[in-house]
mmCIF file as Biopython writes it, N, C-alpha, C and O atoms, coordinates in Angstrom:
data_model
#
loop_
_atom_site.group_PDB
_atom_site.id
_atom_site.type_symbol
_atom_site.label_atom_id
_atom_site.label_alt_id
_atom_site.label_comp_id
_atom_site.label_asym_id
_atom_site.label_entity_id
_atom_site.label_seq_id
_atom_site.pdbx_PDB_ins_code
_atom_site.Cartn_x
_atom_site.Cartn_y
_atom_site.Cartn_z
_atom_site.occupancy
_atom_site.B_iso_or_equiv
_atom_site.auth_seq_id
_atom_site.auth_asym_id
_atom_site.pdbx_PDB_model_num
ATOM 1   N N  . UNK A ? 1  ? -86.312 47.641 45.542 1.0 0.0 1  A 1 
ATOM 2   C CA . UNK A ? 1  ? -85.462 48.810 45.586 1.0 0.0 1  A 1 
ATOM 3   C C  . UNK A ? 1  ? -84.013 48.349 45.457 1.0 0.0 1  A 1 
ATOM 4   O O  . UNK A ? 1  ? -83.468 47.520 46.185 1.0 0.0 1  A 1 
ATOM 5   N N  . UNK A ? 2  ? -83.426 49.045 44.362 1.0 0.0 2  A 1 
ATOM 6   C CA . UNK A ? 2  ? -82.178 48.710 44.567 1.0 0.0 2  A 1 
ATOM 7   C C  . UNK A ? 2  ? -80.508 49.170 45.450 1.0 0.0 2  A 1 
ATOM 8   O O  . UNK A ? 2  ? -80.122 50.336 45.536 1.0 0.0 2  A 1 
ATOM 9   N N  . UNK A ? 3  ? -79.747 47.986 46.007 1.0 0.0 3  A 1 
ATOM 10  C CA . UNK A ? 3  ? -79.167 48.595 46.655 1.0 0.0 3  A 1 
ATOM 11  C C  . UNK A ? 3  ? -77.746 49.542 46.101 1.0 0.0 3  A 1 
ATOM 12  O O  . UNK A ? 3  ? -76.903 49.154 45.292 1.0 0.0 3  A 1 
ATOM 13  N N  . UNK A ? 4  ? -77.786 50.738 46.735 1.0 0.0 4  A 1 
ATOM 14  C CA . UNK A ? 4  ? -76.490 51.239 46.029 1.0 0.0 4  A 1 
ATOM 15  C C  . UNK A ? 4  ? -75.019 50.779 46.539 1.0 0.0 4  A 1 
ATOM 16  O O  . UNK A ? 4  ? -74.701 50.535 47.703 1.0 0.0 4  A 1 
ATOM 17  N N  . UNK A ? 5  ? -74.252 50.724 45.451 1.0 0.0 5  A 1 
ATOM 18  C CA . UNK A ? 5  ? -72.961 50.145 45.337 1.0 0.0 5  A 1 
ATOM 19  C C  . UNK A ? 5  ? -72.161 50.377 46.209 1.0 0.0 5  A 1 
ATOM 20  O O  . UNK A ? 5  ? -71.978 51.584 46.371 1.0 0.0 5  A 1 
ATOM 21  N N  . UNK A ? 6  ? -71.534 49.658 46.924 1.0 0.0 6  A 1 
ATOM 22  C CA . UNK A ? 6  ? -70.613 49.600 48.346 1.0 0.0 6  A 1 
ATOM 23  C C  . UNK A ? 6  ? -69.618 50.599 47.978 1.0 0.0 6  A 1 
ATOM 24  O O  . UNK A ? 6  ? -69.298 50.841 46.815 1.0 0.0 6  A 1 
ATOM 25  N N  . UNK A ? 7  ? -68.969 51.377 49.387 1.0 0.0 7  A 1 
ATOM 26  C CA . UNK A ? 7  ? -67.892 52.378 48.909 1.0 0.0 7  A 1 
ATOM 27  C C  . UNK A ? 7  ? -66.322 51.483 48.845 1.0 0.0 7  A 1 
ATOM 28  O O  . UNK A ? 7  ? -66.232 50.516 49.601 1.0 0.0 7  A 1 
ATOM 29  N N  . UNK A ? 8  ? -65.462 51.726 48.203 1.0 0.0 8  A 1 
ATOM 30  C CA . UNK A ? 8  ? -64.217 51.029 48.108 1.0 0.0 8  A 1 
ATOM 31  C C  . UNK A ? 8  ? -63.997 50.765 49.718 1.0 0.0 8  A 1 
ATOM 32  O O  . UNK A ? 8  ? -64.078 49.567 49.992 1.0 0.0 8  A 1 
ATOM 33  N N  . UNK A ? 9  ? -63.760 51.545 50.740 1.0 0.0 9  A 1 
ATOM 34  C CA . UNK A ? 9  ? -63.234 51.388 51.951 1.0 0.0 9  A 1 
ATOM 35  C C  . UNK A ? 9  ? -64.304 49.760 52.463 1.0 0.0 9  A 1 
ATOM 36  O O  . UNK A ? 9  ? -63.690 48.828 52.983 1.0 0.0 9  A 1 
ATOM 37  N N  . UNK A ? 10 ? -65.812 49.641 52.236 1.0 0.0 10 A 1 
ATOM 38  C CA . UNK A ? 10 ? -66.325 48.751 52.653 1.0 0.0 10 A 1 
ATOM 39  C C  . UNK A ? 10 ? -65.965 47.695 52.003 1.0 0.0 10 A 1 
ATOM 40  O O  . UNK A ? 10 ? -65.928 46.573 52.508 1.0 0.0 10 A 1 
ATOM 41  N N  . UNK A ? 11 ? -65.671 47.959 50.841 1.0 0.0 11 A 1 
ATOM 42  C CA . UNK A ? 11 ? -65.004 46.601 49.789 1.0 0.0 11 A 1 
ATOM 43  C C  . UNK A ? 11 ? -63.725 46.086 50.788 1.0 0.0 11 A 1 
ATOM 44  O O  . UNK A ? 11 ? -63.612 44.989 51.336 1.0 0.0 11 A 1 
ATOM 45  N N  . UNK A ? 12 ? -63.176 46.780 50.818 1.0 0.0 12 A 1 
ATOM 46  C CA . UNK A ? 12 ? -61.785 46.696 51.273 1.0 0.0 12 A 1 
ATOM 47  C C  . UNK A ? 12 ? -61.789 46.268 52.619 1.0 0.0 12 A 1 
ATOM 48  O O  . UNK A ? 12 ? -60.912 45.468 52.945 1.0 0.0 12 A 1 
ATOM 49  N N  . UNK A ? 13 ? -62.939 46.796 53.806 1.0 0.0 13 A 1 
ATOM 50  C CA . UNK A ? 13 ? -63.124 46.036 54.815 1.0 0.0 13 A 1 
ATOM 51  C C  . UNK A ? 13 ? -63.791 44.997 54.716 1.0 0.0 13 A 1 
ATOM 52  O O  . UNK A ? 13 ? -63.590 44.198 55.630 1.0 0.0 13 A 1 
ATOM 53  N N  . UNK A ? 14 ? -64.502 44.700 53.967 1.0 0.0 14 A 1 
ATOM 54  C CA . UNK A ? 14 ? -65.260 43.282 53.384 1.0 0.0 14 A 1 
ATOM 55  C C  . UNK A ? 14 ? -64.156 42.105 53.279 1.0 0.0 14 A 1 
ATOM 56  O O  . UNK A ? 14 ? -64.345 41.008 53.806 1.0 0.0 14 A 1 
ATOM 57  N N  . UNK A ? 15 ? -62.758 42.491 52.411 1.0 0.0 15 A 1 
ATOM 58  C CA . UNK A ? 15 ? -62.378 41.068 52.029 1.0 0.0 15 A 1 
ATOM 59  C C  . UNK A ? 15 ? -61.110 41.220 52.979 1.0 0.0 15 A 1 
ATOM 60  O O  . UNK A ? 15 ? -60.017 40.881 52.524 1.0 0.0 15 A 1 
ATOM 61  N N  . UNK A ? 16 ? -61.209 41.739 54.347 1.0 0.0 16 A 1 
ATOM 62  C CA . UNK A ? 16 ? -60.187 41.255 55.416 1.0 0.0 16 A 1 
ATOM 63  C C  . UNK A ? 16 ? -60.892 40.111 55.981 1.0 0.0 16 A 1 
ATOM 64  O O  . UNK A ? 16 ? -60.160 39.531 56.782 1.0 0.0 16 A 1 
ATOM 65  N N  . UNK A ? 17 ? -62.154 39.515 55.854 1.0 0.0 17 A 1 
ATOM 66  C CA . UNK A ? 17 ? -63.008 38.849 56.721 1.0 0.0 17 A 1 
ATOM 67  C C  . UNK A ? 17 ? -62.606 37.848 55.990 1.0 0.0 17 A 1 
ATOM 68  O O  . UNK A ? 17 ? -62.202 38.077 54.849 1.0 0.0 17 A 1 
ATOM 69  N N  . UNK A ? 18 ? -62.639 36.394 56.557 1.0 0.0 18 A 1 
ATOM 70  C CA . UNK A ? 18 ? -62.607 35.368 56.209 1.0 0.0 18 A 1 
ATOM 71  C C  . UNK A ? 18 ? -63.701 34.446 56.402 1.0 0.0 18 A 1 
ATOM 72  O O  . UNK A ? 18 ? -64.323 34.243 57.444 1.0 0.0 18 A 1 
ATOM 73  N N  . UNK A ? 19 ? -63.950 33.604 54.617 1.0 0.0 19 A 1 
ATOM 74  C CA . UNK A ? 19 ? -65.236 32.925 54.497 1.0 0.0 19 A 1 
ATOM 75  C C  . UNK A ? 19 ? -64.699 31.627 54.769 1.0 0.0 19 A 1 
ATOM 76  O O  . UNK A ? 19 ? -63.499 31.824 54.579 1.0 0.0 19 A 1 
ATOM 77  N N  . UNK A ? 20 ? -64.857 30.099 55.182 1.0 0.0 20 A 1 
ATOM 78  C CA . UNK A ? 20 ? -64.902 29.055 54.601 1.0 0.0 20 A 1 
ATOM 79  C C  . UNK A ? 20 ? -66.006 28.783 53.711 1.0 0.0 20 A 1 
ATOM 80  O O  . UNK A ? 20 ? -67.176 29.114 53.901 1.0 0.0 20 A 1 
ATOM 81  N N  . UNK A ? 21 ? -65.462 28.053 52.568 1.0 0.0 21 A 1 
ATOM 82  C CA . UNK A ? 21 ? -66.263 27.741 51.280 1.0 0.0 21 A 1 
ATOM 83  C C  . UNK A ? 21 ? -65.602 26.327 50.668 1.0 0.0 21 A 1 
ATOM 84  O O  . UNK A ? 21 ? -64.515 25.796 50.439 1.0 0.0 21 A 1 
ATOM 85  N N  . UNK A ? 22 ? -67.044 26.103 50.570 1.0 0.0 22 A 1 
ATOM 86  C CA . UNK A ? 22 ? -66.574 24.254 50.058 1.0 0.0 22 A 1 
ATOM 87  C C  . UNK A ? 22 ? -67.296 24.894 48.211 1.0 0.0 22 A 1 
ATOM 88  O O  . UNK A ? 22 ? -68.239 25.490 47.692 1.0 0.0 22 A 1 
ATOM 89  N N  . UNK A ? 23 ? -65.807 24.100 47.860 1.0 0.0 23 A 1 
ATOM 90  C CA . UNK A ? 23 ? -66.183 23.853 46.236 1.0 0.0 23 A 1 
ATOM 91  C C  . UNK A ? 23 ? -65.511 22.850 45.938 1.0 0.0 23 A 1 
ATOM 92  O O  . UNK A ? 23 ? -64.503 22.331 46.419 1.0 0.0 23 A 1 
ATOM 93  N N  . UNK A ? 24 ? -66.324 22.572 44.896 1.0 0.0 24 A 1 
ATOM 94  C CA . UNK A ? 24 ? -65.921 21.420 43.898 1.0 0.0 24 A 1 
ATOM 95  C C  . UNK A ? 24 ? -65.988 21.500 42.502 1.0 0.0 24 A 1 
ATOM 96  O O  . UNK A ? 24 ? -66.278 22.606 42.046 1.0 0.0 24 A 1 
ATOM 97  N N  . UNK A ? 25 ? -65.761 20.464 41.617 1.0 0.0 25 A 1 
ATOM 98  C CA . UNK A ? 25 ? -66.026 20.833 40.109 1.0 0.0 25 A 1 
ATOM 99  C C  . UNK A ? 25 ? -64.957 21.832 39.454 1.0 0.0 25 A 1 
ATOM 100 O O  . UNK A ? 25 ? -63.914 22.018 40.081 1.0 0.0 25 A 1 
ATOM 101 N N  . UNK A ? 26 ? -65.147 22.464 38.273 1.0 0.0 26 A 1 
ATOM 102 C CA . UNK A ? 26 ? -64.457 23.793 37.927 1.0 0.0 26 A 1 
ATOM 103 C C  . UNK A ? 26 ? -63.814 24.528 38.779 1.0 0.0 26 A 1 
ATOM 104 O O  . UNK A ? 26 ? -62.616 24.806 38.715 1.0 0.0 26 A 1 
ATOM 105 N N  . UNK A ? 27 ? -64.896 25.010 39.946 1.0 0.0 27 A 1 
ATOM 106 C CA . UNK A ? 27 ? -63.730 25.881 41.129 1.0 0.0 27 A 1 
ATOM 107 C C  . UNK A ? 27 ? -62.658 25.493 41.754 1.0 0.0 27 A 1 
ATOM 108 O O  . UNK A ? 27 ? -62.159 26.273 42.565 1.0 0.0 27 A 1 
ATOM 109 N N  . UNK A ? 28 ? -61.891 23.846 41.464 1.0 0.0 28 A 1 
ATOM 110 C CA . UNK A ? 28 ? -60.967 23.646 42.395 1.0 0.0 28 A 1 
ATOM 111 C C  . UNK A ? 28 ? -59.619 23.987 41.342 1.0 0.0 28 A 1 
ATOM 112 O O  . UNK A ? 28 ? -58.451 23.817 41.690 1.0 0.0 28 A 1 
ATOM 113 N N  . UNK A ? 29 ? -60.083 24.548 39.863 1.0 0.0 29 A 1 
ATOM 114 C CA . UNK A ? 29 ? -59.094 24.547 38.705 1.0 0.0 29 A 1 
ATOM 115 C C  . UNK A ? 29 ? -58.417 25.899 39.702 1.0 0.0 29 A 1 
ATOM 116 O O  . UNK A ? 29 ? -59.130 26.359 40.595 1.0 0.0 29 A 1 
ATOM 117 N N  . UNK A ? 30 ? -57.109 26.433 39.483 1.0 0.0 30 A 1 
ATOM 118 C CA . UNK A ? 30 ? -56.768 28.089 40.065 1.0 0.0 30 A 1 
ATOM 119 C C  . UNK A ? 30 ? -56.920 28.817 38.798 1.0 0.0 30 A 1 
ATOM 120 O O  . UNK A ? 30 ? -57.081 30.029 38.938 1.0 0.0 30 A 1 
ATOM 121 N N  . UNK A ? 31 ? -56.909 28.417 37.728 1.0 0.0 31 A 1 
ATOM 122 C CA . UNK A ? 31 ? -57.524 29.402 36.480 1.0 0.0 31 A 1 
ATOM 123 C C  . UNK A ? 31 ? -58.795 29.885 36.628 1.0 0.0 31 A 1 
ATOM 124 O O  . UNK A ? 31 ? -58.986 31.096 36.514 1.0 0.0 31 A 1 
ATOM 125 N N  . UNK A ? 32 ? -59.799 29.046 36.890 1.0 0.0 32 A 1 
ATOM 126 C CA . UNK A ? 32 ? -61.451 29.234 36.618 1.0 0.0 32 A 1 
ATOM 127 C C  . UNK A ? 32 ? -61.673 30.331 37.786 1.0 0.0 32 A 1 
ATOM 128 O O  . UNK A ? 32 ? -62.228 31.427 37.713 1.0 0.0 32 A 1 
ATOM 129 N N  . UNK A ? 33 ? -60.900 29.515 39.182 1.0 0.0 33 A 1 
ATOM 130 C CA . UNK A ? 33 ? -60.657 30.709 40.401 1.0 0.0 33 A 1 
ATOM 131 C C  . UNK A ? 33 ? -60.226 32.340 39.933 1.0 0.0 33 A 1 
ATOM 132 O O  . UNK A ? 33 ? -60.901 33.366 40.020 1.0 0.0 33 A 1 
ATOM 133 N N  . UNK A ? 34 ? -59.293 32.204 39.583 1.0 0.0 34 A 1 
ATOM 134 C CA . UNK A ? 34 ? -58.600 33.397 39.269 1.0 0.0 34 A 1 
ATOM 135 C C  . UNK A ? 34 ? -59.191 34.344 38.522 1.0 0.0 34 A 1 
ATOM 136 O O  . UNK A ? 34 ? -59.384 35.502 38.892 1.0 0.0 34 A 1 
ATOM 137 N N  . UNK A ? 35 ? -59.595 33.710 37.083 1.0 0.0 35 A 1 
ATOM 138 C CA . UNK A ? 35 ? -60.778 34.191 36.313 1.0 0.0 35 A 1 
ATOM 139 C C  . UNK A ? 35 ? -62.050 35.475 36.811 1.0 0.0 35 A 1 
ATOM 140 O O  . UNK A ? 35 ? -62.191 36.661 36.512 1.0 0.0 35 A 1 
ATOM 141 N N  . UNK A ? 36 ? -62.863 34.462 37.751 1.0 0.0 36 A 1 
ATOM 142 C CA . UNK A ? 36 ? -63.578 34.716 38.499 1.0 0.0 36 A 1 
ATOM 143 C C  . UNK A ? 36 ? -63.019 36.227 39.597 1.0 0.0 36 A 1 
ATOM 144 O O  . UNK A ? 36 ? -63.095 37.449 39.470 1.0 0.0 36 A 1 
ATOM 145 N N  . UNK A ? 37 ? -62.484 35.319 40.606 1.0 0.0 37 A 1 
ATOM 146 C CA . UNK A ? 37 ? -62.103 36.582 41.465 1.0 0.0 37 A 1 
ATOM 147 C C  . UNK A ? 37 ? -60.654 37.492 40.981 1.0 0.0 37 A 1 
ATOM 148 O O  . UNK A ? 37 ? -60.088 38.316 41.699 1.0 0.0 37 A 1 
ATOM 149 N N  . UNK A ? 38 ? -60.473 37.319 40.363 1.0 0.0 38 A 1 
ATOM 150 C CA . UNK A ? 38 ? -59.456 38.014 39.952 1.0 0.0 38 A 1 
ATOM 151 C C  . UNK A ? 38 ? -57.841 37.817 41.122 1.0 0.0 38 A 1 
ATOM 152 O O  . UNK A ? 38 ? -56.912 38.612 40.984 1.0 0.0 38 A 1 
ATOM 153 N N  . UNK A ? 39 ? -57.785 36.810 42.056 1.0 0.0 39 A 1 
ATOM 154 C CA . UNK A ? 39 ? -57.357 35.911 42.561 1.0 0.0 39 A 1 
ATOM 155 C C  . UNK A ? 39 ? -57.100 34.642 42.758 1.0 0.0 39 A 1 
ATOM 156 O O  . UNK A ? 39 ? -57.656 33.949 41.907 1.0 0.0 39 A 1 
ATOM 157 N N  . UNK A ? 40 ? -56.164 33.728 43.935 1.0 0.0 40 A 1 
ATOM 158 C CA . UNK A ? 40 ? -56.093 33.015 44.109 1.0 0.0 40 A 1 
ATOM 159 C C  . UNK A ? 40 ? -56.255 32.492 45.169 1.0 0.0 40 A 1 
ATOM 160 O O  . UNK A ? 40 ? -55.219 31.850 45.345 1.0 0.0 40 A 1 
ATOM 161 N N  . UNK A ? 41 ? -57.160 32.289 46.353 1.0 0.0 41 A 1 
ATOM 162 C CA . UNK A ? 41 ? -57.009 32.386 47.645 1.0 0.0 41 A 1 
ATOM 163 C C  . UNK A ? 41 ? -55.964 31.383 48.186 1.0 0.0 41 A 1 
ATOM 164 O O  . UNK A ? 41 ? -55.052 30.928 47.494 1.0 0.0 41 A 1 
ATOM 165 N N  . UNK A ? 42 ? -56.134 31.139 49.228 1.0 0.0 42 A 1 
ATOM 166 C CA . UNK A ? 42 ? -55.724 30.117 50.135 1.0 0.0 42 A 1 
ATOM 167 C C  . UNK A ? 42 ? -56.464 28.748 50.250 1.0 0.0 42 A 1 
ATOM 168 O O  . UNK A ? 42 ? -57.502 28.728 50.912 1.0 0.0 42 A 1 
ATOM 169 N N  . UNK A ? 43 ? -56.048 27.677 49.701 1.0 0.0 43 A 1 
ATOM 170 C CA . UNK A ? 43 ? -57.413 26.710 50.086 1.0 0.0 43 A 1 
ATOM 171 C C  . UNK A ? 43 ? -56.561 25.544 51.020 1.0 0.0 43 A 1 
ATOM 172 O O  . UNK A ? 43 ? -55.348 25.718 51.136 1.0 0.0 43 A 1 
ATOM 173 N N  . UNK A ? 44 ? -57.133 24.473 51.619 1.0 0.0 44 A 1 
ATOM 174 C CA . UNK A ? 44 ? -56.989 23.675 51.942 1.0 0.0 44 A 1 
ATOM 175 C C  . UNK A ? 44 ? -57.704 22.692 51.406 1.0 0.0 44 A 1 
ATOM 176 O O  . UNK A ? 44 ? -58.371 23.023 50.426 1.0 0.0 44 A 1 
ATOM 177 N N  . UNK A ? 45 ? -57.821 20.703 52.022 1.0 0.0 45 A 1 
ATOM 178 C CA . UNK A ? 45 ? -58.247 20.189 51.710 1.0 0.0 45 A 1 
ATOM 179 C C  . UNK A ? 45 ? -59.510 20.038 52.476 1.0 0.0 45 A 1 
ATOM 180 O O  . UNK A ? 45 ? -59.595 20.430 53.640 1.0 0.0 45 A 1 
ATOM 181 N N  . UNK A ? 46 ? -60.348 19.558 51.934 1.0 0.0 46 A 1 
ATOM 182 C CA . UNK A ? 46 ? -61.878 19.543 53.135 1.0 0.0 46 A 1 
ATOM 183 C C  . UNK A ? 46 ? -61.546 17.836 53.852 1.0 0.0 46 A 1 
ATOM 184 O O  . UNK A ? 46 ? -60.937 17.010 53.173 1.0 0.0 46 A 1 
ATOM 185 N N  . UNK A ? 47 ? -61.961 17.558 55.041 1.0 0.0 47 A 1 
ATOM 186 C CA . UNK A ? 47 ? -61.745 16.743 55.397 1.0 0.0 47 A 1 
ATOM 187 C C  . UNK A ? 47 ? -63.595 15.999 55.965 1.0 0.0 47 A 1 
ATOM 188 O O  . UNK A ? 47 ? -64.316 16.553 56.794 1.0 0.0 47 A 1 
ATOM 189 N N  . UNK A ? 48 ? -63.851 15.012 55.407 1.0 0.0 48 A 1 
ATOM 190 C CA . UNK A ? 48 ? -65.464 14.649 55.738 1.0 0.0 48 A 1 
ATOM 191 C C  . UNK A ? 48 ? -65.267 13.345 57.585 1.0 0.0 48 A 1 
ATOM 192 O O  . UNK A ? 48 ? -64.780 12.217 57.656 1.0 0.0 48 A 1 
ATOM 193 N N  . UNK A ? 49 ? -65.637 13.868 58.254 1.0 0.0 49 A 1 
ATOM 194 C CA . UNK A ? 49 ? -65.687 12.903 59.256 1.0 0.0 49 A 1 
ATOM 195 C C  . UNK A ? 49 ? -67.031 11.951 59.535 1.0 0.0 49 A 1 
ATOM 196 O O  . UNK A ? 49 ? -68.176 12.397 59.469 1.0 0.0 49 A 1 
ATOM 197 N N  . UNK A ? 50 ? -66.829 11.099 59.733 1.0 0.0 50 A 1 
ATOM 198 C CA . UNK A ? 50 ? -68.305 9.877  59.541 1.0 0.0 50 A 1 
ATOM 199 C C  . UNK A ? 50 ? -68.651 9.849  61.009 1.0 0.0 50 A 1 
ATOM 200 O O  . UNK A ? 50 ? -69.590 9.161  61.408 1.0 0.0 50 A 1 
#
């Protein structure tokens, strides 16, 4: 069954939430980003601890 399409207000409360997301490859370009989401977010660097 398919689900029906979110209303703008849930869109809109959707992207006040904040994801962490690890990327690499293409996604660290801000074009390919931008492209995509039609943005630029905020990123930082990932830091790996051993």
């Amino acid at each position: 069954m398919a689900t029906p399409p979110a209303s703008s207000s849930a869109i809109s409360d959707h992207h006040q939430k904040l994801h962490s997301v690890f990327v690499y490859g293409s996604l660290l370009a801000d074009d390919v980003v931008k492209a995509i989401l039609n943005r630029v977010p905020e990123n930082s660097p990932a830091i790996l601890t051993i």
